[in-house]
Structures are given as C-alpha cells and as structure tokens.
C-alpha positions as CSV (number, residue, x, y, z in Angstrom):
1,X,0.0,0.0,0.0
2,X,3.0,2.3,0.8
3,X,4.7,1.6,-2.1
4,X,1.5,2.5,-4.5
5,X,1.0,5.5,-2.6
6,X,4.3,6.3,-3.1
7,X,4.5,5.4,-6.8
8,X,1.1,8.1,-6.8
9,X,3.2,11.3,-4.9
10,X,6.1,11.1,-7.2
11,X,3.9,11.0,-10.3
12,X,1.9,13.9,-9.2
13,X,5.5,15.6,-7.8
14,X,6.7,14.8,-11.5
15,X,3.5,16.0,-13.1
16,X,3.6,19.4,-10.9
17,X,7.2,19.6,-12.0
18,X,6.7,19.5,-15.8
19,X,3.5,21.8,-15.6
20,X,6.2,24.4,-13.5
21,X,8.6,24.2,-16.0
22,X,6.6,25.0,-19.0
23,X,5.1,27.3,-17.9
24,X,8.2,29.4,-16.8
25,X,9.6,28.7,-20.1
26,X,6.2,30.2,-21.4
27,X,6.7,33.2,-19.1
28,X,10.4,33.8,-20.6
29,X,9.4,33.5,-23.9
30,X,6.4,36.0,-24.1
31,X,8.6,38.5,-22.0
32,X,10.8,38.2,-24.7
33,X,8.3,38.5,-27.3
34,X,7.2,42.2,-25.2
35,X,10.3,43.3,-25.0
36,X,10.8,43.4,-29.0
37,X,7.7,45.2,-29.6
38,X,8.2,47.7,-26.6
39,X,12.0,48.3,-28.6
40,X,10.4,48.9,-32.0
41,X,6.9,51.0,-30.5
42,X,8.9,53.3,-28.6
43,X,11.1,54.2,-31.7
44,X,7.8,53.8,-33.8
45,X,5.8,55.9,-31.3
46,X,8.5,58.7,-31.6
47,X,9.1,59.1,-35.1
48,X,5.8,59.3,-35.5
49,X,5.3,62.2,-32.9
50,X,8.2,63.8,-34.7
51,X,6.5,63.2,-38.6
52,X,3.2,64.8,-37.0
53,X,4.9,68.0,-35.8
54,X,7.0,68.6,-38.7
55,X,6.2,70.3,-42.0
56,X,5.2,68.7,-44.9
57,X,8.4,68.7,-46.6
58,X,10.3,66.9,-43.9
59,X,12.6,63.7,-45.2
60,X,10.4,60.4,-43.7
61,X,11.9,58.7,-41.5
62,X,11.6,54.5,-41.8
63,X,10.8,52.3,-39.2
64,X,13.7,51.3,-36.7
65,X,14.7,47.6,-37.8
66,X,15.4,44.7,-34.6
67,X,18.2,45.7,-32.8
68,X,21.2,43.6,-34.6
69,X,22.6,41.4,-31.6
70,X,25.3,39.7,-33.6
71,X,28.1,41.8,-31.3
72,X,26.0,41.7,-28.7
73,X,26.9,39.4,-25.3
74,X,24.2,36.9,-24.0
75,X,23.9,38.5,-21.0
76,X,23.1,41.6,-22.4
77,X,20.2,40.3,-25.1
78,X,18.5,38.7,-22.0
79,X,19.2,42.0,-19.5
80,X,17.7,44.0,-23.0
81,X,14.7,41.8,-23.4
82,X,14.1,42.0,-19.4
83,X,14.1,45.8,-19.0
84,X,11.6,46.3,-21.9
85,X,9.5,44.9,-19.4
86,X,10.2,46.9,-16.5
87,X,9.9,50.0,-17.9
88,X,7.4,52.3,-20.5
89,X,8.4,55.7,-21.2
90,X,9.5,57.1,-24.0
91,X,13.0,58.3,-25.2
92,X,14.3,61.8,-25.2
93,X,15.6,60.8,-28.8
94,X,16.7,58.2,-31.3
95,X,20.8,57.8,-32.0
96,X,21.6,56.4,-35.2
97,X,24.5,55.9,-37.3
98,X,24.5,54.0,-41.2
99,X,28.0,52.9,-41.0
100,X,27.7,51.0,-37.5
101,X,23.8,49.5,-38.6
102,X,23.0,51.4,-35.2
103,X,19.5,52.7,-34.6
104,X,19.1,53.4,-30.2
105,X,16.8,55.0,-28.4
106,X,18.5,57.7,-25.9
107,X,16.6,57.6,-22.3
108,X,17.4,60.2,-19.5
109,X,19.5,59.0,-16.8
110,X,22.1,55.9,-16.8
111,X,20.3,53.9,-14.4
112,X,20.8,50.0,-15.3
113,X,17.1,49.6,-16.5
114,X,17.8,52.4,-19.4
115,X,21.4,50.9,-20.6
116,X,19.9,47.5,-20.3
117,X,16.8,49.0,-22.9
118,X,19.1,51.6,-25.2
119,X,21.3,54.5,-24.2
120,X,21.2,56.7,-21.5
121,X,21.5,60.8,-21.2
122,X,24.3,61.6,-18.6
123,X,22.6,63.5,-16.0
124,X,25.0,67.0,-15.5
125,X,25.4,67.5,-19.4
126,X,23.5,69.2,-21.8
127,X,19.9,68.0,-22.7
128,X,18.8,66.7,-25.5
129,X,18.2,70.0,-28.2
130,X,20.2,72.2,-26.2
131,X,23.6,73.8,-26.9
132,X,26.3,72.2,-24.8
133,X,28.1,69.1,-24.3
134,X,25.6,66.2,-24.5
135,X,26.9,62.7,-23.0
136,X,25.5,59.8,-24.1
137,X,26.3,56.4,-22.4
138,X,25.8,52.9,-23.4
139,X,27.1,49.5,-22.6
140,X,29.9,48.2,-24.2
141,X,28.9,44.4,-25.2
142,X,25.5,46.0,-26.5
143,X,24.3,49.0,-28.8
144,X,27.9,50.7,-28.2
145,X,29.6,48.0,-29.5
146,X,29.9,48.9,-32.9
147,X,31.8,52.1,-32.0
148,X,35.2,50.3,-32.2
149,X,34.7,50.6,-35.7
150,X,33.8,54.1,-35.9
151,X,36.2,56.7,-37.5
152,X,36.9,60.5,-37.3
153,X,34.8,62.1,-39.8
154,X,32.0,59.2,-39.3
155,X,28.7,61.0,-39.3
156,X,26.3,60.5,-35.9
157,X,22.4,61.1,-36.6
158,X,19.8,62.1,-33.9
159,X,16.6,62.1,-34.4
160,X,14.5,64.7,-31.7
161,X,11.2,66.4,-31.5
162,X,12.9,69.2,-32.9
163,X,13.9,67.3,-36.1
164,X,16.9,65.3,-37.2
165,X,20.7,66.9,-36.5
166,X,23.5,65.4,-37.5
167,X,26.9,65.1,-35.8
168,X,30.4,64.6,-37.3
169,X,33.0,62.5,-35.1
170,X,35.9,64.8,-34.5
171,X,38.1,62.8,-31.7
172,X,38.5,59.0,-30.5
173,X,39.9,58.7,-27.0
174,X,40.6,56.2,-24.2
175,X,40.6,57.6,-20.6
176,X,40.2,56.4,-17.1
177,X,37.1,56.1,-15.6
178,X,37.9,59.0,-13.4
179,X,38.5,61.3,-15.9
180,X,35.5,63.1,-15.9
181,X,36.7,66.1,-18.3
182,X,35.4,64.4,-22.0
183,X,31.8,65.8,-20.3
184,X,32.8,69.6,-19.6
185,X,30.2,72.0,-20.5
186,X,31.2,73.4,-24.1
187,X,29.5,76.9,-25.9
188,X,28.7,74.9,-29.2
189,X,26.3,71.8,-29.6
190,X,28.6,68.7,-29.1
191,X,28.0,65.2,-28.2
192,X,29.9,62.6,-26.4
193,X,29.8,59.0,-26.5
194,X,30.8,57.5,-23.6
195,X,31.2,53.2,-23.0
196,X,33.4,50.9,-21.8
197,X,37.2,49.8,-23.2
198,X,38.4,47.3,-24.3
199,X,35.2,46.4,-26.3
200,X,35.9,42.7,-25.1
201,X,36.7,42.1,-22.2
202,X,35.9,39.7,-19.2
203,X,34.8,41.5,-16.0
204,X,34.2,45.2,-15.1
205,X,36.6,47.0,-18.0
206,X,39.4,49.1,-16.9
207,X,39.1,52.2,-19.1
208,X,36.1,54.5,-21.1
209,X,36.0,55.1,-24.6
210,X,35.0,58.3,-25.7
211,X,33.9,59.3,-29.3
212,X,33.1,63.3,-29.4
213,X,31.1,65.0,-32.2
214,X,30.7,68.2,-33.8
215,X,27.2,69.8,-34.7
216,X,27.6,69.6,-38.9
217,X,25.8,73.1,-39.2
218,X,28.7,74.7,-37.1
219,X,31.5,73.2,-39.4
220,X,30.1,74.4,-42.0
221,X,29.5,77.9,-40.9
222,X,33.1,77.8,-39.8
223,X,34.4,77.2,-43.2
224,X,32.3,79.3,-45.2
C-alpha cells in the first residue's frame, strides 16, 4: 500500500514539476516576445510624434529595424529583453548611425534599467536639443559595440522632437574612468559617447572610450 501510494506522490510531484517548467519557459518567452515590440513602439511611437509636428516637406523617417545582436553578449540580449518589461516611457531621442547598422533610443538617466533597454542621457550634461556638451552612455557588449569601428569624420544622426541633427566625429579617446573632463560643458552643440574599453573584455573593463562629435551646421558655418 506504501509503495502505490508512493508510486502516486512522485507522479503527481513529476507531473507538478513539468506543468512548472513549462510554464516558466512560457513566461520567458512572451517576456521576450514584449520586449521586441516595446524596442520597435517606442522608436515607432516617436518618429511618428516627430513626422506629426514637422512640415510637410520633412525627409520620412523609416521604421527602426530589430536591434542587430550579432556583437551583442548573451547576458546583455537577455538583460535588454528584461528591462523592456520593466519600464514604458518614452525616449528623449533616437541615435543612429548607417555605417555601424545602429539605430538606439536615448533615455534620461544611466540607471541599469535604461542601458539595459538603449542608451542613456548623462545627467549634469547638456539635454537633448540644447547647446552644450551632451553625454551619451551605453554598454559596451550592446548598442555601443559597434563604436570600435567608428572613424573621425563618421557621421552621428539624432533624431529629436525638434527634427533630425547630424553630428560629425571629431576625436576618438581612451581615458580612465575617473576622468571626468570628455563631459565639460562646451559653448557649441557637441555630443559625447561614452562606453566601456576594451570592447571585449571579461569582468568590469578598466578604461572609457569616448567618441566626441561636432554639430555639422557649425562646421560648415566655420568654413564658409
């Protein structure tokens, strides 16, 4: 009798266990499923603000594709997929650049949840459509990846409510963390990417690398 009863428990314990398991792997795989479409609305949601606000002439602006994950770390796809879940609001802005295949959205504030969805404003630099120095941060084995293939002269998009701007890369450097002077305030619009260096490497990296851009519009009012 102990023995059937026995036999009975562990095939309801096994039963209980396989019912658990699928439906945590259920769970995982619609938050997954959210987190792509929260990615593309909150691009979508934006451009589409911007295309309503701007005159009829404006250039259209397409749809941002899937973020491309092939540099990206596991960790990070799973910590990007996560924080679509965990937070709603909608970017200051949308990064872009053709030559890197990079299309972000640009939160405010470099709290984990915001580099784990897209980039982050540093809070203490400029804000977004303003004159000064803007820093932008993002993690290094995700969207910022592709910056160890970016070049002086590279061209750096950014898509606001104001309309699109578009940034030329004048300066590639590696600092320590601690060297805080790549965000001082400037007179002119400037930006500066900021992530971490080298682009691969196991544990917390030792040094920052820092791409800085020009305004276009000011270059070329300089040289005329």
């Amino acid at each position: 009798m102990n023995k059937i009863y026995r036999k009975k428990v562990l095939r309801f314990l096994e039963s209980g266990f396989l019912v658990t398991g699928l439906l945590l792997l259920t769970i995982f795989i619609l938050a997954r499923f959210w987190g792509d479409y929260q990615s593309k609305s909150d691009i979508r949601v934006f451009e589409q603000a911007v295309a309503a606000e701007s005159a009829p002439a404006k250039v259209e602006y397409g749809h941002s594709p899937e973020p491309d994950y092939s540099l990206w770390s596991s960790k990070r796809i799973d910590d990007y997929h996560i924080s679509k879940t965990q937070r709603d609001d909608a970017p200051l802005a949308i990064l872009s650049s053709d030559k890197l295949d990079l299309k972000v959205p640009v939160y405010n504030g470099t709290d984990e949840i915001n580099l784990n969805r897209g980039a982050g404003r540093i809070k203490g630099t400029a804000r977004v459509g303003s004159p000064g120095n803007l820093g932008i941060a993002a993690h290094r084995d995700g969207f910022f990846r592709g910056l160890k293939d970016i070049e002086i002269g590279d061209s750096i998009d950014m898509l606001t409510e104001q309309g699109e701007t578009e940034f030329v890369v004048s300066s590639i450097t590696i600092v320590d963390p601690a060297d805080i002077s790549v965000l001082a305030p400037t007179d002119a619009s400037t930006i500066t990417l900021v992530t971490c260096y080298p682009f691969y490497f196991v544990g917390h990296a030792p040094k920052r690398d820092i791409v800085n851009g020009e305004l276009l519009s000011d270059l070329l009012d300089t040289s005329s």
